[in-house]
C-alpha positions in Angstrom: -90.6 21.3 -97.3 -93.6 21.5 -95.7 -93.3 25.5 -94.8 -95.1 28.3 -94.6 -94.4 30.7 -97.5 -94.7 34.4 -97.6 -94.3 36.0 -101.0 -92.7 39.6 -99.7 -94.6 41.9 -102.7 -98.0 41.0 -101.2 -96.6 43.3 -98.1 -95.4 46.5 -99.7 -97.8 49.4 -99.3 -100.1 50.7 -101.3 -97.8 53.8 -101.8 -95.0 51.3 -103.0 -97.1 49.3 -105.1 -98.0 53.0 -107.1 -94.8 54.0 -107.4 -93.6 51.0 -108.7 -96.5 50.7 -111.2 -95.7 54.2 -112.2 -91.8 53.3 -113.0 -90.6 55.0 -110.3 -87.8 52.5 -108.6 -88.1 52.5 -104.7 -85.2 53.8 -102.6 -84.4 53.1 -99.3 -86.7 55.0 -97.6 -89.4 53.1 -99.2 -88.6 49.6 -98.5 -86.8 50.3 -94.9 -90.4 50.0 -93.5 -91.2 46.7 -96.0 -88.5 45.2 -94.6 -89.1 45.6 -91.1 -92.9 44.4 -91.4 -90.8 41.1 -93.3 -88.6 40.7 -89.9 -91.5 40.9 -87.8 -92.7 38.3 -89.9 -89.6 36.0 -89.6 -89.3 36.8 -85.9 -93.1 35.7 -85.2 -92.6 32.7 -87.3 -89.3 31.9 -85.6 -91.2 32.3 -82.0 -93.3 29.7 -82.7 -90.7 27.5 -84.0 -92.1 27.9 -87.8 -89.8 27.6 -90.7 -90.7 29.7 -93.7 -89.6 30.2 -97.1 -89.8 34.5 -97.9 -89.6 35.2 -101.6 -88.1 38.9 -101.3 -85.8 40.8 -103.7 -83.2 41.8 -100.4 -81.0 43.7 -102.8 -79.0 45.1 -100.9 -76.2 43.7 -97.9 -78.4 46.2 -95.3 -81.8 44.9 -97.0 -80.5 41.4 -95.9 -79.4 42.5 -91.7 -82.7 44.3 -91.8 -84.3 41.3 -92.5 -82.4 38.9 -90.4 -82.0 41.7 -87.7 -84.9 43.8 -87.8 -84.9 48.4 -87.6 -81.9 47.6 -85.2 -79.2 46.9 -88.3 -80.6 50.7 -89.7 -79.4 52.2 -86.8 -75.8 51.0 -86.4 -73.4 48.4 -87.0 -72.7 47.8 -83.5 -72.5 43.9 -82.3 -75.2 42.4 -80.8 -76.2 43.7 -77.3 -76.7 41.2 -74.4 -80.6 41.1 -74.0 -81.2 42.4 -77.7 -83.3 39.7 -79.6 -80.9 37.5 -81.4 -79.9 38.2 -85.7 -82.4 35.3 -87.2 -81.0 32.7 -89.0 -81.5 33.1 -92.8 -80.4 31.2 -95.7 -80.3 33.9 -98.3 -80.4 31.8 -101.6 -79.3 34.5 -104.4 -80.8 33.9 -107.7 -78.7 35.0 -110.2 -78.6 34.9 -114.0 -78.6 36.9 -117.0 -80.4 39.9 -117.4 -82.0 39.0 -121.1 -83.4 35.9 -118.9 -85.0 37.6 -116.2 -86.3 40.4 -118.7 -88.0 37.8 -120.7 -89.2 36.1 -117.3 -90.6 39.7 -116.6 -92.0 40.1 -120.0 -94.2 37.0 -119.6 -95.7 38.3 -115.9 -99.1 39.6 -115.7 -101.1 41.5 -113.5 -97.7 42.3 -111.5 -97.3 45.8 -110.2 -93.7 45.7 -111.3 -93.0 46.8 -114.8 -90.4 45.2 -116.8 -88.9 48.8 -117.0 -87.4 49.0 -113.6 -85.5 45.5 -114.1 -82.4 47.9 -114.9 -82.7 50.2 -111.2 -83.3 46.6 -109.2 -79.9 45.4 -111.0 -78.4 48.8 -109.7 -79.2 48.6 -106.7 -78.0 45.0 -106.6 -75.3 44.1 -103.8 -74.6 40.0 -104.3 -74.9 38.4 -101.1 -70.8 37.8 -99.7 -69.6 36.5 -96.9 -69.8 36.6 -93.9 -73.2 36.4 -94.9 -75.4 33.1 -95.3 -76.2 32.4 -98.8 -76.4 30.3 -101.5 -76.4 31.8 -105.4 -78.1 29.4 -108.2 -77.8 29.9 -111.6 -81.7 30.6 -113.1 -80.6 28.8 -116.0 -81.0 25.5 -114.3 -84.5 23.6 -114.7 -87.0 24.9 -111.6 -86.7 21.1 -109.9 -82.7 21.5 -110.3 -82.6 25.2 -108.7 -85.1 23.7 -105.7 -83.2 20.6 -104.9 -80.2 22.9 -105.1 -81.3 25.0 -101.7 -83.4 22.0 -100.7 -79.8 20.5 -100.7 -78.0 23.8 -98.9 -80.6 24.0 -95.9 -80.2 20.4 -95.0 -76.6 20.4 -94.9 -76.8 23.6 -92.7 
């Protein structure tokens, strides 16, 4: 694509990276702030007219407005003000597949903060993406240049 990529784990905190390393799943509070820095991210990017692919486990439907919307979809679920910096527009492609897959994909990982042990919390804290939202879900079962050309496919056509 040509576009800047951001891989979302190098931006959690120090404090999040321990935890996490420990086995102790993140909550809310933890990745609210994660998220945010993500937006600001996004909305910089967007400012300069950048397109970016953000590799970021947005498990949650809030996770995903934080993201698009920044601390402003914490605090209510109010419409859109006039003069309030317009929702981003995010393709949310949702990897999905069977957990014996992605344990074994975890397995294989080195050097990844992430243990292999808090697969089962991020599946419980999993909210599949649903509309109105924009997303895309492809099967991880498909071959890595099928899954690409898959949302390669789904940003061109809009």
């Amino acid at each position: 694509l040509g576009w800047k990529f951001y891989d979302a784990d190098d931006y959690h905190s120090p404090e999040n990276k321990k935890k996490m390393s420990e086995g102790i799943p993140l909550n809310d509070e933890d990745r609210i702030p994660w998220l945010c820095e993500l937006h600001d991210i996004l909305r910089r990017e967007d400012s300069s007219r950048q397109d970016v692919v953000l590799a970021c486990s947005a498990l949650k439907k809030m996770y995903r407005r934080v993201l698009a919307s920044g601390a402003s979809a914490i605090e209510s679920n109010r419409p859109e003000q006039p003069g309030e910096n317009a929702a981003l527009k995010i393709l949310f492609a949702h990897l999905d597949g069977p957990r014996d897959i992605i344990a074994g994909r975890l397995e294989k990982r080195k050097g990844h903060f992430l243990p292999p042990e808090l697969l089962t919390s991020q599946f419980d804290t999993l909210e599949p993406p649903s509309a109105p939202e924009n997303f895309i879900t492809v099967s991880i079962e498909k071959s890595l240049p099928e899954i690409v050309l898959e949302i390669e496919n789904a940003i061109f056509q809009g």
